[in-house]
C-alpha positions as a LaTeX table, in Angstrom:
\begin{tabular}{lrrr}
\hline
Residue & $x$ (\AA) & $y$ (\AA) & $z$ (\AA) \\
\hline
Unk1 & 0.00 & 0.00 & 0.00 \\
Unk2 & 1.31 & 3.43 & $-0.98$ \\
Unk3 & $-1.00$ & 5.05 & 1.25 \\
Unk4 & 0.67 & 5.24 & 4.69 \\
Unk5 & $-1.63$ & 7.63 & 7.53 \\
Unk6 & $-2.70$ & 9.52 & 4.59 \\
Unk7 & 0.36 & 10.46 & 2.93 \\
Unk8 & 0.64 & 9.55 & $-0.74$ \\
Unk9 & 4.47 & 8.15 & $-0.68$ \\
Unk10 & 4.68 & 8.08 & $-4.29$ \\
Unk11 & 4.18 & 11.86 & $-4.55$ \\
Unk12 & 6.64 & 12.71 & $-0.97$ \\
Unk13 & 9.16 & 10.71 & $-3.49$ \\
Unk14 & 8.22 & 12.48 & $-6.70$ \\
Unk15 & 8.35 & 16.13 & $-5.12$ \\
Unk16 & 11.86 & 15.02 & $-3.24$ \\
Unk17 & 13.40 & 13.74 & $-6.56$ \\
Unk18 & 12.02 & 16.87 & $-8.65$ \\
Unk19 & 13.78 & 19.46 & $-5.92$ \\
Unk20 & 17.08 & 16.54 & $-6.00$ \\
Unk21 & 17.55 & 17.20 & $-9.67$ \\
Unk22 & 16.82 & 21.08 & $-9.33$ \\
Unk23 & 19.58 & 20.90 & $-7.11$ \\
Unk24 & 21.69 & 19.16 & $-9.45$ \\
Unk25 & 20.95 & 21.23 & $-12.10$ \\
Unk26 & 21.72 & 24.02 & $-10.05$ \\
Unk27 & 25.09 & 23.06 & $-9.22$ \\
Unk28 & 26.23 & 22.68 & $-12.68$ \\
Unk29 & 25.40 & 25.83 & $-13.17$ \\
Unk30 & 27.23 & 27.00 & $-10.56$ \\
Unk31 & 30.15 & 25.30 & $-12.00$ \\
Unk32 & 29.69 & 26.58 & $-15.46$ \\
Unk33 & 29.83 & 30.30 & $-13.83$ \\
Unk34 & 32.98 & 29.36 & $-11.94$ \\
Unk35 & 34.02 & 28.31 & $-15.47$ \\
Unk36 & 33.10 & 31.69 & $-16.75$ \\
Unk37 & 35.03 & 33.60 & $-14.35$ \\
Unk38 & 38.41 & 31.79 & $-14.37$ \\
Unk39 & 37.85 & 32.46 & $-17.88$ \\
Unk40 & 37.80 & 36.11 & $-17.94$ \\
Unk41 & 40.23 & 36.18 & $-15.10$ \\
Unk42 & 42.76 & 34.23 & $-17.43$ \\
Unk43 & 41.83 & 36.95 & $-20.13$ \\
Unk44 & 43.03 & 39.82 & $-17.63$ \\
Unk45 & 39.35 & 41.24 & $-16.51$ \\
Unk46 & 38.54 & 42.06 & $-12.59$ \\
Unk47 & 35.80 & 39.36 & $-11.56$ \\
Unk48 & 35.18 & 41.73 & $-8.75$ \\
Unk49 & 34.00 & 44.22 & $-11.30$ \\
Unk50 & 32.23 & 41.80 & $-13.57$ \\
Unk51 & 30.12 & 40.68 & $-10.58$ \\
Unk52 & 29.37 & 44.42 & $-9.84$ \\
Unk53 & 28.04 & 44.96 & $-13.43$ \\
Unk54 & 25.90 & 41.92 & $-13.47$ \\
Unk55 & 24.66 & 42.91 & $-9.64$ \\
Unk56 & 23.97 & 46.59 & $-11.37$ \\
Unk57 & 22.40 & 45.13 & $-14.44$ \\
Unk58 & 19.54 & 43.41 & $-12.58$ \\
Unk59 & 18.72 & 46.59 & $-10.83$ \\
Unk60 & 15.94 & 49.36 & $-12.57$ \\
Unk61 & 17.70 & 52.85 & $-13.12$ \\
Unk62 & 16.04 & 54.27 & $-10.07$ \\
Unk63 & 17.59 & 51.67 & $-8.00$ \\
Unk64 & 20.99 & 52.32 & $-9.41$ \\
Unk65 & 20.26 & 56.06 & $-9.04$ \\
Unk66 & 19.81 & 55.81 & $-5.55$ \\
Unk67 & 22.69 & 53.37 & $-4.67$ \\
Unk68 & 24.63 & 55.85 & $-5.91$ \\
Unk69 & 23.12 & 59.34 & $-4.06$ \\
Unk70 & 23.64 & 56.85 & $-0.82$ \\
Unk71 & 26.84 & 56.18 & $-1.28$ \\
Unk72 & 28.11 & 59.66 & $-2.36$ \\
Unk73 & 25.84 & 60.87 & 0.64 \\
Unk74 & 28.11 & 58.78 & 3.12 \\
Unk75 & 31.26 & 58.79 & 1.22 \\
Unk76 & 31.42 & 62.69 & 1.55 \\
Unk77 & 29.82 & 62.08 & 5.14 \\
Unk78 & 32.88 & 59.99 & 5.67 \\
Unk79 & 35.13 & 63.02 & 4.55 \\
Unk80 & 33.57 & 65.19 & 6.31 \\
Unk81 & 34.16 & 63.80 & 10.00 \\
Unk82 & 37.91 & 63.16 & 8.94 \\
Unk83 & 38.44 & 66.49 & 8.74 \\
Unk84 & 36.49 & 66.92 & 12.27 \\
Unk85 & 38.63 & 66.52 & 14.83 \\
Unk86 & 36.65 & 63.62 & 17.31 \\
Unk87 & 35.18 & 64.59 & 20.70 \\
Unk88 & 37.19 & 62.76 & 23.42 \\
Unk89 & 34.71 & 59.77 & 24.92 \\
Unk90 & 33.17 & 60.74 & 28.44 \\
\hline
\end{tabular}
């Protein structure tokens, strides 16, 4: 019987062996991207900087927009206290 307290053990299996294979598949991928890097590495390009573009490229313009006012916002905030001397802790 298939049918143990209610629970269909055919499906359990089919739905574990479905996410199995996703998870499979997924690690070749994975691999194939490592593949891709080392490539462009070899060729002389930053990965660091390839993996920022492709991080930028799945963000809208006003996202990207507004990365960038934050960042200038706290980079000069940064510059800013440098030039502040720092009030001795009480």
């Amino acid at each position: 019987m298939d049918d143990i307290s209610g629970i269909a053990g055919g499906r359990v299996r089919s739905f574990i062996e479905r996410v199995e294979q996703l998870e499979r598949e997924i690690q070749e991928l994975n691999e194939g991207k490592k593949e891709v890097f080392a490539e462009a590495k070899g060729e002389g390009f930053d990965v660091k900087i390839l993996k920022e573009i492709i991080r930028l490229r799945k963000q809208d313009q006003e996202e990207r927009d507004e990365h960038e006012t934050l960042l200038d916002l706290y980079l000069r905030a940064i510059e800013n206290s440098e030039s502040q001397p720092v009030a001795a802790a009480a």
